[in-house]
ZAVO-599826 format. One line per field, with one value per residue (C-alpha): residue in one letter; residue number from 1; x, y, z. Coordinates in nm, 3 decimals, padded with zeros to 5 digits. Layout:
REM ZAVO-599826
aa <- A  ...
i <- NUM  ...
x <- X  ...
y <- Y  ...
z <- Z  ...
This chain:
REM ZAVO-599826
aa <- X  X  X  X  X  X  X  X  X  X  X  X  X  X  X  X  X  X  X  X  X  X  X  X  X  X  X  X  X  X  X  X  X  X  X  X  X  X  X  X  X  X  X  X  X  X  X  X  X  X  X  X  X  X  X  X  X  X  X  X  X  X  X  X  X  X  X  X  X  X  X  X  X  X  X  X  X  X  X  X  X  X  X  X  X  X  X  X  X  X  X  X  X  X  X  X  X  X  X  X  X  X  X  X  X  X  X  X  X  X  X  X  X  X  X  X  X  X  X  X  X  X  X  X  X  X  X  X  X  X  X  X  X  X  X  X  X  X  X  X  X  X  X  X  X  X  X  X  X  X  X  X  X  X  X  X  X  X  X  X  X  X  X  X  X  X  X  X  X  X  X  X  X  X  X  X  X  X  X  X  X  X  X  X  X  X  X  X  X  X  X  X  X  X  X  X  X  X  X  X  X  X  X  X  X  X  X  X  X  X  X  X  X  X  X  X  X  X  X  X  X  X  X  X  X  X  X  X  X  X  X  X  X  X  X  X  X  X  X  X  X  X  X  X  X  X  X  X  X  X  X  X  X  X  X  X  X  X  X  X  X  X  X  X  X  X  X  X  X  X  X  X  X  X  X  X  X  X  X  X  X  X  X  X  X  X  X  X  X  X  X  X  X  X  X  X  X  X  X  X  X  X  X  X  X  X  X  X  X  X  X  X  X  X  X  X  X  X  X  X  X  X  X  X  X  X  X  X  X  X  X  X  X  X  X  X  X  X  X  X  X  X  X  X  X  X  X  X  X  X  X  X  X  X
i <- 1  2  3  4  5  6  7  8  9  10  11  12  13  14  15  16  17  18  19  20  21  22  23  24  25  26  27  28  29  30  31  32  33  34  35  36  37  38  39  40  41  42  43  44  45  46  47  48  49  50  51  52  53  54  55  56  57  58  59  60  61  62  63  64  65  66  67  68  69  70  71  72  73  74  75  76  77  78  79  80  81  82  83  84  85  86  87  88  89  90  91  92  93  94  95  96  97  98  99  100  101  102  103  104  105  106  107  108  109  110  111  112  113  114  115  116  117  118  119  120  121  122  123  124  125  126  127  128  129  130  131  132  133  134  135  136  137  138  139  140  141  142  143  144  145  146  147  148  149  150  151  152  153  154  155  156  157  158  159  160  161  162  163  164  165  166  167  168  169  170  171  172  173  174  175  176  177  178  179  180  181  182  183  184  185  186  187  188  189  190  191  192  193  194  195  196  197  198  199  200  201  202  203  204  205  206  207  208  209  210  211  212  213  214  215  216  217  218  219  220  221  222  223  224  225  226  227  228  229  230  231  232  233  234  235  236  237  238  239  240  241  242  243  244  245  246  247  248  249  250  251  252  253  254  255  256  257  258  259  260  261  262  263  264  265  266  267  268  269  270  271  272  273  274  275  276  277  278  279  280  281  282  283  284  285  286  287  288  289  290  291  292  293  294  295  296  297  298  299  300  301  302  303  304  305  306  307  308  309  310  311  312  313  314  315  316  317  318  319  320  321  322  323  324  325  326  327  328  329  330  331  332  333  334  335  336  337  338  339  340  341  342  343  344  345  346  347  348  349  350  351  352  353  354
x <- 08.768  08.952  09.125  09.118  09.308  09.117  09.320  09.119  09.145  08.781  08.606  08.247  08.382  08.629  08.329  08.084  08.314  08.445  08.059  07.997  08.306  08.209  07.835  08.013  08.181  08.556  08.758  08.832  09.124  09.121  09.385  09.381  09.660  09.885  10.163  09.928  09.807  10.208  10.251  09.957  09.990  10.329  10.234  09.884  09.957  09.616  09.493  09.372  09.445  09.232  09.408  09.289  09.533  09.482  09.634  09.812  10.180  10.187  09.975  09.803  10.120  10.352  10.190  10.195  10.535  10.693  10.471  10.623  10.991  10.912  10.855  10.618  10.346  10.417  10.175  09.892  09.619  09.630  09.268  09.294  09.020  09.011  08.763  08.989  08.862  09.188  09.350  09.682  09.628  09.483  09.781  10.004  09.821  09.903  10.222  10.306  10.139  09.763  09.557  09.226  09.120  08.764  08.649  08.430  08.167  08.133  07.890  07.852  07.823  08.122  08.364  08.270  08.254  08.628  08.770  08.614  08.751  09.118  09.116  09.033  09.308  09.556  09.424  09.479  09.872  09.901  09.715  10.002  09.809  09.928  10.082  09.830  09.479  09.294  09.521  09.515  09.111  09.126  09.327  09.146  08.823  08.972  09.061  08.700  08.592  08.890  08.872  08.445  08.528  08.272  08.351  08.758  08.879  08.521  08.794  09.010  09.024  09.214  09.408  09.538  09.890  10.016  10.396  10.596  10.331  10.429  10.264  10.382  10.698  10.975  10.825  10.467  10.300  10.137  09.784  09.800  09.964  09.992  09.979  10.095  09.772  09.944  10.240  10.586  10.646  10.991  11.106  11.401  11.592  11.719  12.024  12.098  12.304  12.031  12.135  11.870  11.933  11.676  11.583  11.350  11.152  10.796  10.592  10.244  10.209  10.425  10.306  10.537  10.499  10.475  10.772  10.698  10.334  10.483  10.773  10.487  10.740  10.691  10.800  11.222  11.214  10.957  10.779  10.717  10.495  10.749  10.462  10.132  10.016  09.704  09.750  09.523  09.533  09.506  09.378  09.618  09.385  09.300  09.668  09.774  09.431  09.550  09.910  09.790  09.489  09.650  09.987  09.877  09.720  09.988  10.265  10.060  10.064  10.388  10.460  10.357  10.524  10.891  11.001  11.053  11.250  11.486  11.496  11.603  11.829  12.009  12.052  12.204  12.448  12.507  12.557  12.834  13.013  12.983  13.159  12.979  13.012  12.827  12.529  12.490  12.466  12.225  11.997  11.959  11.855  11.605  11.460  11.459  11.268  10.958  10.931  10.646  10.654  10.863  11.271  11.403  11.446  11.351  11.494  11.713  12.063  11.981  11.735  11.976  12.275  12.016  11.938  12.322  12.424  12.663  12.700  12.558  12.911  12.992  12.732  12.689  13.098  12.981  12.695  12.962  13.175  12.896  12.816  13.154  13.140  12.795  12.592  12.370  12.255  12.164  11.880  11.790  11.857  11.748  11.893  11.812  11.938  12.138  12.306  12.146  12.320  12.661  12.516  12.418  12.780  12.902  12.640  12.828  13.178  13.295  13.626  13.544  13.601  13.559
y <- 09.704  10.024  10.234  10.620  10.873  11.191  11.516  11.791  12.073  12.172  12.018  12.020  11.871  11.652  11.454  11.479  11.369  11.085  11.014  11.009  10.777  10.512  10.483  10.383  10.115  10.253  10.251  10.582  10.707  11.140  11.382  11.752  11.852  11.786  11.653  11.444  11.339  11.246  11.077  10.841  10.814  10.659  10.448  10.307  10.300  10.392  10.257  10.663  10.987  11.288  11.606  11.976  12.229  12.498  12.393  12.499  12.354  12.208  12.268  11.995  12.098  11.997  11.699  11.569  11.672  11.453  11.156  11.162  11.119  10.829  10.501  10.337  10.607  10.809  10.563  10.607  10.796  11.129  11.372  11.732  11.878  12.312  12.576  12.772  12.679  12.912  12.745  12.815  12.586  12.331  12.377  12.297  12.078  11.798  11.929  11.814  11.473  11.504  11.266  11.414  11.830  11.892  12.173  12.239  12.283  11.920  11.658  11.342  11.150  11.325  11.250  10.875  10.851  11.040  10.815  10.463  10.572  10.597  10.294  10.118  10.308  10.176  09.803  09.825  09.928  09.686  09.374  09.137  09.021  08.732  08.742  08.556  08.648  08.603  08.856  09.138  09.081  09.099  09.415  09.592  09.518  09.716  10.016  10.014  10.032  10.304  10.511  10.465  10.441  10.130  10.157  10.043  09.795  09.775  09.794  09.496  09.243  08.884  08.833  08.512  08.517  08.199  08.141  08.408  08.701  09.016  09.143  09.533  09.660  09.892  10.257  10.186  10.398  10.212  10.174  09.861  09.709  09.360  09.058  08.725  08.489  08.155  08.134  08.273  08.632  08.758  09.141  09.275  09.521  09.504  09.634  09.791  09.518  09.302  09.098  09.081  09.131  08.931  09.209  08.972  08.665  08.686  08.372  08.371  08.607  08.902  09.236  09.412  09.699  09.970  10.156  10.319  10.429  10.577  10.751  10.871  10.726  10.474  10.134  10.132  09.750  09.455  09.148  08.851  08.498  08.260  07.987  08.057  08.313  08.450  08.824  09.069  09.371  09.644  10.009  10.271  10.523  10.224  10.184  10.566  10.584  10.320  10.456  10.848  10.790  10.794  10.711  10.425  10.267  10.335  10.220  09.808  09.814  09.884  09.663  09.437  09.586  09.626  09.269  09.310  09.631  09.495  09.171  09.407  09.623  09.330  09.173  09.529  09.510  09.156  09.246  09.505  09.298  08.963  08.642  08.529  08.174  08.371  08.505  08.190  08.011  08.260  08.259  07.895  07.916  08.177  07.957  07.643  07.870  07.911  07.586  07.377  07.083  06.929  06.978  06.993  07.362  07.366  07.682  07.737  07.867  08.199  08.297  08.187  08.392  08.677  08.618  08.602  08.911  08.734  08.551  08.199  08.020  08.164  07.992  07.722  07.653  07.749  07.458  07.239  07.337  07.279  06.935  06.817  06.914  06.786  07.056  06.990  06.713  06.789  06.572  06.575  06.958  06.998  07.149  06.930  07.104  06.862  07.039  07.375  07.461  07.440  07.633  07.930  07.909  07.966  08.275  08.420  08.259  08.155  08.332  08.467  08.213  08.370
z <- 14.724  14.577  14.822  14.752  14.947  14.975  15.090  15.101  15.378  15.339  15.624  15.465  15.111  15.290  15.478  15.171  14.950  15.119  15.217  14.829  14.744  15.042  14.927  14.597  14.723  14.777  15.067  15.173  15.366  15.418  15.499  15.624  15.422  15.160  15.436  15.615  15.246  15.114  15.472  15.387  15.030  15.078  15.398  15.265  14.865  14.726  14.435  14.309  14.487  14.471  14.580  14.615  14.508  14.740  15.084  15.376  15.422  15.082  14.835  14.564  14.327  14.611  14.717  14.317  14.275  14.554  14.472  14.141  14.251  14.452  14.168  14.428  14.444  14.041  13.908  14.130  13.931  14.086  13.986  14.098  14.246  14.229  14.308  14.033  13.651  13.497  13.212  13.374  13.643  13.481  13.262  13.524  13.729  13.393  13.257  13.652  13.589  13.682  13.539  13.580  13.684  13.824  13.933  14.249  14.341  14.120  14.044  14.199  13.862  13.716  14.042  14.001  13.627  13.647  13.933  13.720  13.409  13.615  13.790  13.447  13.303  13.534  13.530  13.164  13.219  13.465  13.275  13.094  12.731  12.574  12.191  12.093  11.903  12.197  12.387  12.131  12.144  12.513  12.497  12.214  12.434  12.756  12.527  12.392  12.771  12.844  12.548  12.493  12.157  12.076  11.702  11.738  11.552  11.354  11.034  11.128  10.854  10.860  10.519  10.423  10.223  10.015  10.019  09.904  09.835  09.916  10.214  10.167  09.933  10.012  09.943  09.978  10.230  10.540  10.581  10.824  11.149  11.091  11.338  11.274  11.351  11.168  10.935  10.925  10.795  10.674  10.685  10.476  10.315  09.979  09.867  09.487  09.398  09.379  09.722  10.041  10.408  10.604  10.900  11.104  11.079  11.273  11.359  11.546  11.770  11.693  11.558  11.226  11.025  11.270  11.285  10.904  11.079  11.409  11.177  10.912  10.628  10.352  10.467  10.464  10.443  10.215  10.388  10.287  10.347  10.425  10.429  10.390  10.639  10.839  10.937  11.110  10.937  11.191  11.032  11.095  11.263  11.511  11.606  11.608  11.856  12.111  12.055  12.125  12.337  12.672  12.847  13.009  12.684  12.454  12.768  12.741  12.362  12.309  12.582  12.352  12.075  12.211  12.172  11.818  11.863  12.114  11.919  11.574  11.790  11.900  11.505  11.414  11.679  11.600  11.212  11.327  11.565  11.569  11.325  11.046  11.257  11.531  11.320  11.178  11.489  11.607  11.309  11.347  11.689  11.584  11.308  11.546  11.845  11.568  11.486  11.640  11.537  11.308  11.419  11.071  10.942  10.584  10.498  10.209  10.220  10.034  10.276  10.574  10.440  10.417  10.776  10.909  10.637  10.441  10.099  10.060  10.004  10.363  10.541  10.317  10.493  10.804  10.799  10.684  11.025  11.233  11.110  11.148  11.476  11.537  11.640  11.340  11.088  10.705  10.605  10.243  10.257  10.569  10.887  11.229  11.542  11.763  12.005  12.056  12.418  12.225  11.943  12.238  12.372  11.984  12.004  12.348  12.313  11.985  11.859  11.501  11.188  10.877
């Protein structure tokens, strides 16, 4: 059962409010005031608080503006309720962090339909999806619910991709967000000498292509199938909707999101400071942690030295290192990972060999 705190000073709306909420099923704790009302808000962690702004002691203003310096009660869904309908403080009731504004006297449907679409709100940014097709359904399904937007995603389309079609070019402008369903995708940047840096490699699971949409740019960077590929081809206005819908939406999508960035954040600083004996190490572990069956990494040495940022007679010596010291094997061409705990300390300790 749901727990709302109600703080109203009213005595008549206090009780018929509270009346209301508990004939819907909630729990409902009241306070007086907005001291009583921070008291028990930060002793009984409600799951949604609903506040009037005009109070002796502290007012609804007050009472939101403590909450939100203390991290265990910010998130808690906070609705204003007003006998004042000015713009000005409904203005400042959410530049303060309101969630919700209604204005008394109010009606019973519209309290209830305000408070469910909250609480749903908040289960969303709490839910954890999966990377997987089933998660992104899952999630897409709650924003439907959130948003009432029954038509989302009725534009998605699945796109199959042999090995090596292009998926999108440097330049062209962005129509889709793209998630991996099978296959192995490669980002990268070309250079004006005619050489490649690989900028990410993304298996099942992970979701490219969106930084050009959030910037409003062409793409900066070209993808390709590194196998052959299954994408879900996300429409733009669908993304920019769960992205600019509300906080809490657009806080468990790029939740979902934000690997990638770290992960590309991470090769950058990697590029700049890190041994070419380092990158190389790392790539292979990156290549070896996609793999799902078969060990051997089929991968050829022109792609790799795209990867680590370097020419291909570089690593093509730097493989040779590593077999000598028998952290790999070369099979017919291909790369078998044999010791990949010493190829992590190479990653975090290795003194640069170049």
């Amino acid at each position: 059962m749901k727990k709302i705190l109600l703080i109203e000073d009213n005595t008549d709306v206090r009780e018929n409010t509270a009346e209301i909420l508990s004939l819907a099923g909630y729990a409902v704790t009241t306070a007086p005031n907005g001291k009583v009302g921070v008291e028990k808000a930060q002793s009984e962690n409600p799951d949604l608080i609903i506040c009037d702004i005009m109070m002796p002691e502290l007012d609804g203003y007050g009472v939101l503006h403590i909450l939100n310096k203390n991290p265990e009660t910010a998130s808690i869904p906070f609705i204003f309720l007003t006998a004042k309908a000015e713009k000005t403080d409904m203005r400042k009731g959410m530049t303060l962090g309101a969630d919700d504004y209604l204005t008394k006297p109010f009606d019973d449907t519209d309290l209830l339909n305000a408070i469910e679409t909250r609480l749903r709100k908040r289960e969303l940014m709490l839910q954890n999806y999966d990377n997987t097709e089933a998660g992104l359904h899952s999630f897409i399904s709650d924003v439907k619910k959130v948003l009432h937007i029954e038509d989302l995603m009725k534009d998605q389309k699945q796109k199959s991709y042999k090995k090596k079609a292009i998926i999108f070019d440097e330049g062209e402008v962005p129509s889709s967000l793209y998630f991996v369903k099978t296959g192995q995708v490669k980002v990268f940047k070309a250079h004006p000498d005619g050489k490649e840096l690989i900028v990410s490699v993304h298996k099942a699971g992970d979701f490219f292509g969106f930084e050009a949409i959030l910037q409003a740019e062409p793409y900066t960077e070209s993808a390709i199938a590194l196998e052959d590929t299954e994408l879900n081809l996300i429409p733009k206005s669908d993304f920019l909707t769960i992205i600019y819908g509300h906080v809490d939406i657009a806080k468990s999508f790029i939740t979902l999101l934000c690997s990638k960035v770290k992960e590309k954040e991470t090769q950058l600083l990697h590029l700049a400071y890190n041994s070419i004996r380092q990158r190389t190490a790392e790539a292979l572990l990156k290549l070896h942690s996609l793999k799902t069956s078969d060990a051997t990494l089929a991968i050829a040495r022109e792609d790799l030295a795209k990867m680590v940022g370097t020419a291909t007679e570089s690593v093509i010596r730097v493989l040779s290192d590593f077999k000598d010291e028998g952290l790999i094997d070369i099979i017919s061409g291909k790369i078998a990972i044999k010791q990949p705990g010493k190829l992590e300390q190479v990653v975090r300790w290795s003194v640069a060999r170049r």
